[in-house]
N, C-alpha and C positions, 0 to 999 in steps of 0.2 A: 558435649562432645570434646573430645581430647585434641590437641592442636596436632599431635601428630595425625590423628584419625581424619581430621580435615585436609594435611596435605596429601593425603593418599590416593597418589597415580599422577602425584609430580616430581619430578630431580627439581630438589632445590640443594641449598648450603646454611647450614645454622651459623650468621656471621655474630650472635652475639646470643647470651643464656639458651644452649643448649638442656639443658636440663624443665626448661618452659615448655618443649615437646609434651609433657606429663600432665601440662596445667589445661582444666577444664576453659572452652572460647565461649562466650554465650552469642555472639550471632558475628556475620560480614558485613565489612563497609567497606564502602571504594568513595563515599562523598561525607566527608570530616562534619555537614551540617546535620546530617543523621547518626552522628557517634555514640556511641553509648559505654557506657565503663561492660569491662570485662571481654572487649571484643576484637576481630581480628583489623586490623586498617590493610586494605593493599592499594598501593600506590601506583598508578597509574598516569602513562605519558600522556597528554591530547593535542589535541589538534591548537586549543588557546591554552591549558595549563597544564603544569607537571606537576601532580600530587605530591611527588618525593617533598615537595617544597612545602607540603601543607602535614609531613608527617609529627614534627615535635606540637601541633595545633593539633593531632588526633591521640596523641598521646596525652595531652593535656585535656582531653573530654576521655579519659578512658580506656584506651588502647594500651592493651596489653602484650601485643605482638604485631609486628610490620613485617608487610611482604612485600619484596623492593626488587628491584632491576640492577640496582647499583648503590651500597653504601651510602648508608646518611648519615650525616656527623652532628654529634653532643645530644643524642640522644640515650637516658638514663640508661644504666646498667641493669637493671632488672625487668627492661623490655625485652621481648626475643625481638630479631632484627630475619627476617627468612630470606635469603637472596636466590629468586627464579630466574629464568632468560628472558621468560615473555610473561610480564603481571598481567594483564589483559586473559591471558591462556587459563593463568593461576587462578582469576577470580572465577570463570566459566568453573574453575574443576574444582575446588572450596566452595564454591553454593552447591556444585551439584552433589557433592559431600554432605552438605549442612544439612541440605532439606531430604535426604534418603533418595537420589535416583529417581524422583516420582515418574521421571521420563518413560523408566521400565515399566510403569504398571500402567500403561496407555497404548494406542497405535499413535503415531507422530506421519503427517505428510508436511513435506515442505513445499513451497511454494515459491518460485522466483520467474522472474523477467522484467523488464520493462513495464509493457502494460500488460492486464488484466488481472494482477497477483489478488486484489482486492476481489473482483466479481468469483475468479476462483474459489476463493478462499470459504466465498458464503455459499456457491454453490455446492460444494461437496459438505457443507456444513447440512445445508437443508435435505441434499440426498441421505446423508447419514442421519440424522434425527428423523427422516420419515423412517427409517428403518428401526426405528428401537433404541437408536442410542444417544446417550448423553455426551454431546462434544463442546468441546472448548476452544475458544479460537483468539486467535492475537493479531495484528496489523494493523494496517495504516488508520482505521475508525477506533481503535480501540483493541480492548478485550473482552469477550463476551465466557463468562462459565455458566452455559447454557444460556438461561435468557438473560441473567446479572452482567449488566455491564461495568468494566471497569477501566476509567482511565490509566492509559500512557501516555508516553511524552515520543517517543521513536516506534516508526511500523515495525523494525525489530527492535525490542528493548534490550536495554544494558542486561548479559548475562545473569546477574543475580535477582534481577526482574520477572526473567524468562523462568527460572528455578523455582522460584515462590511462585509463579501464576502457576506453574506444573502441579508445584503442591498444591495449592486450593481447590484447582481443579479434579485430581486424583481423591483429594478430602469429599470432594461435592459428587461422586461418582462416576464423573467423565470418564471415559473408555477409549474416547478420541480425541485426538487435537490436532486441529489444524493450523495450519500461520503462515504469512505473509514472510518468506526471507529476501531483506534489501541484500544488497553489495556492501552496502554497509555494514549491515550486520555482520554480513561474513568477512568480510576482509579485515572488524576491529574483533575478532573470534566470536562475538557474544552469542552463536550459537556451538559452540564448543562444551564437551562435556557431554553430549549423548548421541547418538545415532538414530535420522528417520528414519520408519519402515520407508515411507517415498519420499523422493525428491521431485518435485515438479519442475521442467522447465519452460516455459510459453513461448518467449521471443525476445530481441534482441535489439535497441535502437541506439543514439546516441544522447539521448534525453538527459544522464546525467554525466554528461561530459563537463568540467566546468572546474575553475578554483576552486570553489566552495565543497566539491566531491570527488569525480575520477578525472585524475590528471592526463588519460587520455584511452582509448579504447580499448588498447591491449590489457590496462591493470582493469579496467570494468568486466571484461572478457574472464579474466584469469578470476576475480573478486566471485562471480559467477561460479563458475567452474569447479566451487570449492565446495558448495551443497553436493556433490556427484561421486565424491569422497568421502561423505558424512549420512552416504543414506545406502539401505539394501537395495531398492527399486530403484532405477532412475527413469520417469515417462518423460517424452520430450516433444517437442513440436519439430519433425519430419520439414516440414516447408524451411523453417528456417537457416538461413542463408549461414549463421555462424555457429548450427548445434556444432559440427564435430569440433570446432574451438572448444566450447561447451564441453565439452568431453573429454580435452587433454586431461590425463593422468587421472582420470574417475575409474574407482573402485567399485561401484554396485553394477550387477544387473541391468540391462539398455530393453528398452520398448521404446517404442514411436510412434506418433498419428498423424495427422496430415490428410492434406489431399495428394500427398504424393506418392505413384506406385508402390513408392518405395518402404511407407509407413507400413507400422505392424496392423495400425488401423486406420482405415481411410475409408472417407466421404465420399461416398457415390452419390447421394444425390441431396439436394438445397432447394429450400423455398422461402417464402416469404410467408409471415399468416399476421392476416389484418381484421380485426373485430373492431366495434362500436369500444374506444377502451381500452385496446390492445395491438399490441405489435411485438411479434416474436418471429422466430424463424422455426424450420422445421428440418432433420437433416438425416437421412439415413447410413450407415458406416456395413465395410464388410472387412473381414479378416479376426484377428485376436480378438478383437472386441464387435461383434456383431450388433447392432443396437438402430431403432427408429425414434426417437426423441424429438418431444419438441418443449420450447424453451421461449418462456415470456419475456424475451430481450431482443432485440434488431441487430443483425447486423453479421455479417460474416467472423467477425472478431468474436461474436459469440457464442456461436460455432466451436471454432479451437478451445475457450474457456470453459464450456459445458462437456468439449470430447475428453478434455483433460481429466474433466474430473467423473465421467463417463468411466473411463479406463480403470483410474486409482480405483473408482468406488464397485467395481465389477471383481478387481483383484480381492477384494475384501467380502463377498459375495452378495452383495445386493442385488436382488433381481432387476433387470431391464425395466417392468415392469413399475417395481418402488419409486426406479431414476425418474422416470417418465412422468408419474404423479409428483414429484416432486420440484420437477423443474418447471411443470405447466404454468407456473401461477409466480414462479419465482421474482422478485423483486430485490433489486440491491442498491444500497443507499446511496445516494450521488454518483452512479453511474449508471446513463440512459433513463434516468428517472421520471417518470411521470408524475407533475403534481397536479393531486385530486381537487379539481376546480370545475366546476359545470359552464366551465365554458364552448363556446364552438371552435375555441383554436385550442394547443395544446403547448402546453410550457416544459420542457423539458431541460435536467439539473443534468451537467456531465462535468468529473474531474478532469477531462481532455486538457491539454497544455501546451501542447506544440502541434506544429504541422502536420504530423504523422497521426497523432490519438485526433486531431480535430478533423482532417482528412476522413481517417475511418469511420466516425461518428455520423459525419453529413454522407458520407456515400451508403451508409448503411439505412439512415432516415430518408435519404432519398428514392429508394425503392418501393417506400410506400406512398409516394408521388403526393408532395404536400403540395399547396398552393402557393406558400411563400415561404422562405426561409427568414425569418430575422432573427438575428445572430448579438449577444450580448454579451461581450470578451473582456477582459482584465488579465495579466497578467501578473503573473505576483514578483514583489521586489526581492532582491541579493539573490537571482540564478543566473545562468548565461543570454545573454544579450541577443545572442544571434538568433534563437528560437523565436524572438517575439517577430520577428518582421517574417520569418517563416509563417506562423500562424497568421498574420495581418495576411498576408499573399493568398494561405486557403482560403482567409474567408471572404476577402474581396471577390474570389475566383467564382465560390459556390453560395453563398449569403445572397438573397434580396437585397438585403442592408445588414450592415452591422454597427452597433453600435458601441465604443469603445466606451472601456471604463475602468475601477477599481476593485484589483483583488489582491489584497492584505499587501501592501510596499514595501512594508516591512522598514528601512533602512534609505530605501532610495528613493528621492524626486517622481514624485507620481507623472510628473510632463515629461519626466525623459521618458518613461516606462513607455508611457502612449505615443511620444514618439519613432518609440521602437517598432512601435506595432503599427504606426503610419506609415514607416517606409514601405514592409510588404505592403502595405492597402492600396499604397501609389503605383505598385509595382501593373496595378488592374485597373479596370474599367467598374468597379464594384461602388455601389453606395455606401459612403458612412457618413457617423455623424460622431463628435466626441462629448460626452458626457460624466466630468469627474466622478461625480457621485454615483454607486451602484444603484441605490435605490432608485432613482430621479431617471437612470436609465431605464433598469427591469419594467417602471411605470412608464415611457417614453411608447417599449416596446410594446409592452403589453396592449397599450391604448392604442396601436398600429395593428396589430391584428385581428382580422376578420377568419369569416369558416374556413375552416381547413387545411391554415395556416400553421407553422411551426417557430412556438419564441424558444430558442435556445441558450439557453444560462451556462455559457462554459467558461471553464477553471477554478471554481470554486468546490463543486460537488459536495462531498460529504463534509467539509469544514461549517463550522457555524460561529467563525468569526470574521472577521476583520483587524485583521494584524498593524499596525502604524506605528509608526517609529518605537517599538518595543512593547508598546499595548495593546493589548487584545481587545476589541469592543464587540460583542455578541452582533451575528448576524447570518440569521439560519433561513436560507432563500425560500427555505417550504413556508415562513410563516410570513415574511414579506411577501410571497407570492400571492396568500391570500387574503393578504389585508391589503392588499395594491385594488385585486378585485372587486372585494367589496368598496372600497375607495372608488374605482371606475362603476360601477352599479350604480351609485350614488351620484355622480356626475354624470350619469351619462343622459343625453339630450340626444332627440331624431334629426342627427346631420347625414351629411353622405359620409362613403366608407374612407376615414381620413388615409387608411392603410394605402390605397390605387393612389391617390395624390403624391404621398410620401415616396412610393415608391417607385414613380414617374417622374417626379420634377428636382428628386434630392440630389 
C-alpha cells in the first residue's frame, strides 16, 4: 500500500520528503519494540511517554515515514515526516486503511457502561451463534474469533489491534462482532475509524473515577457519550439516571428499555428460578420488543444485561424463540459464576469491586435465600481508595462473615489495601476475619460452610492471576477452588458443624 493510500480520510501536512507519498508502507507501528524496516512509525502522546521522543529509535529499526503532532528534529532527510492534529485519530484511520475496512464486511454492536459490558458482550454472542452465526468478540477476558481465543492487553485494545482482530475475524468468517467499549477506549480514539451498526448503553456509576483514569464525572460522562456518535442504533438503559447525559450531541437512532414507562421496552414482569444447580431469573417485556426469556444468571442486573441484548439481537432478526434457547443454560466467566464442585454449599467467582456491583450481587443471591453468606474480598492495588471501605461497609452489612484478603496489589502495601476495606467493615456490626493470603482464605471459607450456604470469591472473576509488585503469578480460582476441595475431603474428620461456631462466636 502507497503511503498516500494509507492516509486517506485525514488532513495532514507533508513537513518533509513529500514525494515519499508514492513510496510502497509494508505495515503500522505506534510501539518502536515492534518496528520493522519499510513501515509507517506514528507517534503518539501518553499518559507515561511521548513517542515523538522515541522517533529517530524507529527510524533506526526501519521507519520509513513518521506521523507526528509536532516536528521532530535531526531526523534524515529521506524520511517523510506526516504532521496530523490528533496521532491517536491518525493511527485508528491508517490501520483501518491497512487492513481493508474489514469493519464493513461484519455487523459491529458496541457495548459500554460501567457494569455488565462483559455478561453483555457474551450474551448476545451466544444468542447470535445459536442463530447460525460466526461472531467475534473483544473485552475485558479477551478475544475470542469464534471459539479461538486470543490474548489482549486492554478491554478496548489500542486501534491497530482492534483493526487486525476485525481482519482475522472477517478472514475466519465472522459475520458479527461484538466488544466491550471502555471510556477509555473512546476518549484515547482507539475506536475510531469505523461505525457500529449498535451502540449499547447499560448504566452509569462512579467506579472509574480516580487519578489513574477519569478525572471526574462530567469527562467519564462525555468519554461515554461518544459511542452515540459512532453508531447507527443507539439501545440504552431507560432507568438510568444519566442516559440523557449519555446522549448529548449523539447522532444515531435512540431506542430504550427499562422498567420504566417510559422505555420503548419494558419489564412487566420478574421472577426468580431455582433448580438443583441453578439459579436464573425469568422476565417478561411489552412494547418494541415483546419477548418471555429466561436467563441462567440471578439477579435483576441480569435482567437489563439479557434485555439489552434481547433488543440488539431481535433488531437483527432472531426469533424470540432462538433468544430463549440460548440464554437458558447461558454461563459467563467470572461473573456470578458457579464452580462445579459436588459440594452442598455453593462457591461462587464475581468480578464485583465496589459497593454498587457487590450490593447488586448479594441482593440478587439473596433472593434465593442462602443459609449463610461468607464473603471472600480483596481489593486490588493503584485504584481509588474510597471504594474499598465502600465495599468493606456492604459486606459487613449483608455477609455472615467476610473474610478479607489479596487481589493482585499491584504497586501498593497490601495492609493499607485491607485497611481500607476495614474501615467500611467497622463502619457494622458484621463478622470478619483478615487473611493475607487468598488461598489460605478461599480454604478458611470453604472449610466454614455447610448445606446451603453461599462462599462468595469477589473481585477477582475472570482474572487468573495474581498481580504483585509488577509480576504476575498465575491464579485461576476455578482450580484452587477444586483443589481446596479435595484437600478438605481428605481432611475432613466427624466434628460438629465448625461454620454455627464461626459464625457465632467471631
Amino acid at each position: 500500500m502507497k503511503l498516500k493510500e494509507l492516509l486517506c480520510g485525514l488532513d495532514y501536512e507533508v513537513l518533509q520528503r513529500e514525494t515519499a507519498l508514492e513510496q510502497e508502507i509494508s505495515d503500522v507501528f505506534y510501539d518502536t519494540r515492534n518496528m520493522k524496516p519499510g513501515g509507517v512509525f506514528v507517534c503518539i502522546r501518553g499518559a507515561k511517554l511521548d513517542s515523538h521522543t522515541l522517533a529517530l529509535q524507529a527510524v533506526e529499526r526501519g521507519a520509513v515515514a513518521l506521523v507526528v503532532e509536532t516536528p521532530v528534529e535531526n531526523i534524515p532527510a529521506g524520511i517523510a515526516m506526516i504532521k496530523v492534529e490528533n496521532s491517536r485519530i491518525a493511527l485508528a484511520v491508517t490501520s483501518a486503511n491497512y487492513f481493508g475496512h474489514p469493519a464493513e464486511k461484519m455487523k459491529l454492536i458496541g457495548v459500554t457502561g460501567t457494569k455488565g459490558k462483559t455478561t453483555t458482550t457474551y450474551l448476545l454472542k451466544s444468542i447470535l451463534e445459536s442463530d447460525s452465526h460466526k461472531v467475534g468478540l473483544i473485552g475485558s477476558i479477551g478475544a475470542l474469533i469464534g471459539d479461538e481465543s486470543v490474548h489482549t492487553i486492554n478491554t478496548t485494545p489500542e486501534s491497530y489491534e482492534i483493526q487486525k482482530l476485525f481482519h482475522q475475524m472477517a478472514q475466519a468468517g465472522c459475520d458479527y462482532v461484538v466488544m466491550e467499549v471502555s471510556s477509555q477506549g473512546l476518549m484515547l480514539h482507539r475506536t475510531a475509524g469505523f461505525v457500529f451498526d449498535v451502540g449499547i448503553f447499560l448504566n452509569i456509576s462512579r467506579d472509574h473515577i480516580s487519578p489513574w483514569e477519569h478525572q471526574s464525572l462530567e469527562e467519564y460522562l462525555h468519554c461515554k457519550s461518544l459511542l452515540f456518535r459512532q453508531c447507527r442504533l443507539g439501545i440504552l438503559n431507560r432507568d438510568d439516571e444519566k442516559m440523557d447525559a449519555i446522549l448529548e450531541g449523539h447522532t444515531c437512532e435512540v431506542e430504550t428499555f427499562g422498567y420504566s414507562k417510559e422505555a420503548d421496552t419494558r419489564v412487566v414482569g420478574y421472577e426468580t428460578v431455582k433448580a438443583p444447580g441453578y439459579m436464573g431469573v425469568h422476565f417478561t417485556t411489552t412494547g418494541k420488543h415483546a419477548a418471555s426469556v429466561t436467563v441462567g444468571s440471578p439477579g435483576k442486573f441480569t435482567v437489563y444485561d439479557a434485555l439489552a441484548a434481547v433488543c440488539a439481537c431481535d433488531h437483527f432478526g432472531v426469533s424470540i424463540a432462538g433468544i430463549n434457547r440460548a440464554l437458558h443454560d447461558v454461563k459467563i466467566r467470572g461473573r456470578v459464576e458457579t464452580v462445579d464442585i459436588p459440594a452442598h454449599y455453593s462457591v461462587i467467582l464475581d468480578f464485583a469491586h465496589d459497593g454498587i456491583g457487590i450490593s447488586s450481587m448479594i441482593d440478587a443471591l439473596q433472593q434465593y435465600q442462602p443459609n449463610h453468606i461468607i464473603a471472600v474480598f480483596g481489593s486490588d492495588g493503584n485504584r481509588t481508595r474510597i471504594r474499598r471501605a465502600d465495599a468493606g461497609e456492604i459486606l459487613g452489612n449483608n455477609a455472615d462473615l467476610t473474610i478479607v484478603t489479596s487481589n493482585s496489589p499491584r504497586f501498593e502495601p497490601l495492609e493499607q489495601i485491607n485497611a481500607d476495606i476495614k474501615v467500611g467493615l467497622d463502619r457494622t456490626k458484621g463478622k470478619y476475619e483478615i487473611i493475607p493470603d487468598r488461598r489460605t482464605a478461599i480454604k478458611r471459607a470453604m472449610s466454614l460452610a455447610v448445606k446451603d450456604d453461599l462462599v462468595l470469591l469477589i473481585g477477582k472473576g475472570h482474572w487468573d492471576y495474581e498481580e504483585i509488585n509488577g509480576v504476575k503469578y498465575p491464579f485461576d480460582e476455578r482450580v484452587v477452588v477444586k483443589e481446596i476441595y479435595e484437600e478438605l475431603q481428605r481432611e475432613k474428620s466427624p466434628q460438629s458443624s465448625p461454620c454455627q461456631t464461626a459464625l457465632q462466636t467471631n
